[in-house]
C-alpha positions in Angstrom: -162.0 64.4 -146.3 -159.7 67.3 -145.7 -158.0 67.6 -142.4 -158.7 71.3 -141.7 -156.6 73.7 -139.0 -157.4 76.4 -137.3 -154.8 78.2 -135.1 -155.9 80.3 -132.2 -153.1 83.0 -131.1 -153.7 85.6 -128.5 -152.5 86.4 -124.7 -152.3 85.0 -121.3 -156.0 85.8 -120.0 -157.9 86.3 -123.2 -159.6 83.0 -122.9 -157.8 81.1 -126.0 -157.6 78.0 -124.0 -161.4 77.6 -123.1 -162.3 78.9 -127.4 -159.9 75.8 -128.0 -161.4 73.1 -125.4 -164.9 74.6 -127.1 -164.1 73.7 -130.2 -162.0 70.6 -129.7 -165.4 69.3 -128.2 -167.8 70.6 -130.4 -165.7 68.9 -133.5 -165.5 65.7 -131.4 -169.0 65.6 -131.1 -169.8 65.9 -134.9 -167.9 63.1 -135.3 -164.6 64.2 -136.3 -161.0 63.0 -135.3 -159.7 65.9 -133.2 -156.0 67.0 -132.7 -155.8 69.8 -130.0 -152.4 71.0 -129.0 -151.3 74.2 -126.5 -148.1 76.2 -126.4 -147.9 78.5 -123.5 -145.1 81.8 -123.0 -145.6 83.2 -120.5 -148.8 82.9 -120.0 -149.7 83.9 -116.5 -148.1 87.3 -117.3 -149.9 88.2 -120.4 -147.7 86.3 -122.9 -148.2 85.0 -126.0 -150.6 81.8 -125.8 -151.2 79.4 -129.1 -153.4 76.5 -129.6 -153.7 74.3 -132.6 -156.9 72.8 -133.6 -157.2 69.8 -136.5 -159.8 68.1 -137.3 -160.7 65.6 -140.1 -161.6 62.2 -140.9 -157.8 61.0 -139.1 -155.7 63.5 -137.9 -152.1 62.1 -137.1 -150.3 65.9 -135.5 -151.7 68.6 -134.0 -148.9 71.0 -135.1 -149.8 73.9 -137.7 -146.6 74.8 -139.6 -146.1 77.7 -141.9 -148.6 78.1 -144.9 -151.2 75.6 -143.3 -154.1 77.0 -141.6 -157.1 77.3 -142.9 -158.4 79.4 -140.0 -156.5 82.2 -137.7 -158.3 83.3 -135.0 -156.3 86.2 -133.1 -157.0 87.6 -129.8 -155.0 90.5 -130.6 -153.5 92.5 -132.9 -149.9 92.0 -132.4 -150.6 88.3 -131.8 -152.2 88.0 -135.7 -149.3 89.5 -137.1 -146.6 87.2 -135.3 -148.4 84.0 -137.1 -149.3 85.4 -141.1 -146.3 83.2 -142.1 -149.2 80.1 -140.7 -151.7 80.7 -142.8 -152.5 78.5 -145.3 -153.2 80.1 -149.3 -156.9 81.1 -149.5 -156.9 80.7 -145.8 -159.5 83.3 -143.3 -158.2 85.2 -140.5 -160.4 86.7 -137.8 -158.6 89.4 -136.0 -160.1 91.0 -133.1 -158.9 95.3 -133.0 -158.0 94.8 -129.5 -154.3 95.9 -128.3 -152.9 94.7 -125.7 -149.5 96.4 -124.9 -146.6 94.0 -124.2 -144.3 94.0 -122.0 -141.4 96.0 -124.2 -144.3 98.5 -124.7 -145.4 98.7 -120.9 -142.0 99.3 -120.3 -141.3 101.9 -122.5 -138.3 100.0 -124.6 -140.7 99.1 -127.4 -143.7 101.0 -129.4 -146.8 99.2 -130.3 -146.7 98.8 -134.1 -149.2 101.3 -135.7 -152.2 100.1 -137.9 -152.1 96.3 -137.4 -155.6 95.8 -138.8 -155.0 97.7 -141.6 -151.7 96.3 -143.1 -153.2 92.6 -142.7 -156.2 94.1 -144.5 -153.6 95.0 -146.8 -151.7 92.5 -147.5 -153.9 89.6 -147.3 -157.3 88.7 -148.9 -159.5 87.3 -145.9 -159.4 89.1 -143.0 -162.5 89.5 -141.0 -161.3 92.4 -138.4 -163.8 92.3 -135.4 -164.5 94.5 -132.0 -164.7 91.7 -130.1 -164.0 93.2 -127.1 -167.1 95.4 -127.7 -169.4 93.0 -128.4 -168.1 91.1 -125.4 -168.9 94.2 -123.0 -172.2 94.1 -124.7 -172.9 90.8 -123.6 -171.7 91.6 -120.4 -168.5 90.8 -119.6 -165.0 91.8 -121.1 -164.2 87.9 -120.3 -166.5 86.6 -123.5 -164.4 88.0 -126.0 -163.7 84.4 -127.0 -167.1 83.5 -127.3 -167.2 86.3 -129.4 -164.5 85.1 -131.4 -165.8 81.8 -131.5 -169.2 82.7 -133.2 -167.4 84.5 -136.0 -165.4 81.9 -136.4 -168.9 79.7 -136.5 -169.5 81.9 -139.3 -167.2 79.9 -141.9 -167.6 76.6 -140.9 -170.6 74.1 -141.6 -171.7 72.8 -138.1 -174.9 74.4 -137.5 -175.4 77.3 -134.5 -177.1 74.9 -132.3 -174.7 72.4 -132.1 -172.1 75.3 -131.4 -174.5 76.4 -128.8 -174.9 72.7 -127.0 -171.0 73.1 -127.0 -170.8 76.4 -125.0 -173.3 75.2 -122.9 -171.0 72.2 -122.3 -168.3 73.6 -121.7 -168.9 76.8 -119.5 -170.1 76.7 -116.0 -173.9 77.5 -115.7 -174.0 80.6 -114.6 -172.1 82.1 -117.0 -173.7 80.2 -120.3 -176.4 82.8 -121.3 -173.8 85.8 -121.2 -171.8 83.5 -123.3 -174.6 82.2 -125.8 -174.7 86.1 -126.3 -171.4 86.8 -126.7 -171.5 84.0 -129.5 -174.5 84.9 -131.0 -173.5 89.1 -131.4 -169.6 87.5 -132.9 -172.0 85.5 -135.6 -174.1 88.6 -136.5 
């Protein structure tokens, strides 16, 4: 079998690290060997935030170099074009529209590049551009745009929806595991 990675890039606060513990488990739980690395900037400040996800019949590295995953899943617009040199040939990236200014934009020392979206639509052949943060306020919090991501990303894979949704319910406290079931649920649509 194919070891398969899938790279999750976005930005301090987005909720990369709980979409990466989600899926780590969920793969783990279908029987997979699981690699799951993080790389932290500056996290706490709104910095960029990367995880690495492989899984496969025996994964010996977490790390995703250049030209090697299969799956992108970006938080944010700025964040999916810092890793196109990752993905693999034939590879999928799910982009959500969302900006998020940087710092150097904040600022005032920087601009936000103009029309993100559309020069990855451009230039590459599988993007899957998403308003997760939308969808995520329509399930009722700004905070589920991961889930959101997360079913989209459910989308291309072959683990059935109710294992992904034993896995959210696994790993998010109880309260807060119908809003994300929905969040899910309106990314997959």
């Amino acid at each position: 079998m194919k070891t398969t990675n899938i790279m999750i890039v976005g930005v301090g606060g987005q909720g990369s690290l709980l979409a990466s513990k989600l899926l780590g488990n969920l793969l783990l739980d279908q029987g997979y060997d699981v690699k799951v690395s993080e790389v932290h900037g500056m996290s706490q400040r709104g910095g960029s935030v990367v995880t690495y996800v492989k899984f496969g019949e025996r994964v010996y590295s977490p790390i995703i170099d250049r030209c090697e995953a299969d799956f992108i899943v970006a938080f944010e617009g700025l964040e999916a074009a810092r890793y196109v040199p990752n993905l693999a040939q034939g590879g999928r990236f799910i982009v959500n529209t969302q900006q998020i200014d940087p710092m150097p934009v904040i600022t005032g020392a920087a601009e936000y590049p103009v029309d993100i979206i559309d020069r990855l639509q451009d230039s590459l052949s599988n993007v899957d551009a998403i308003d997760a943060l939308a969808l995520a306020k329509e399930a009722g919090s700004v905070k589920a745009v991961n889930m959101v991501l997360m079913g989209r990303l459910s989308k291309y894979m072959s683990i059935p929806e109710e294992k992904w949704i034993d896995a959210i319910k696994k790993s998010v406290a109880p309260k807060f595991t119908q809003m994300n079931i929905k969040a899910f649920t309106l990314g997959r649509k």
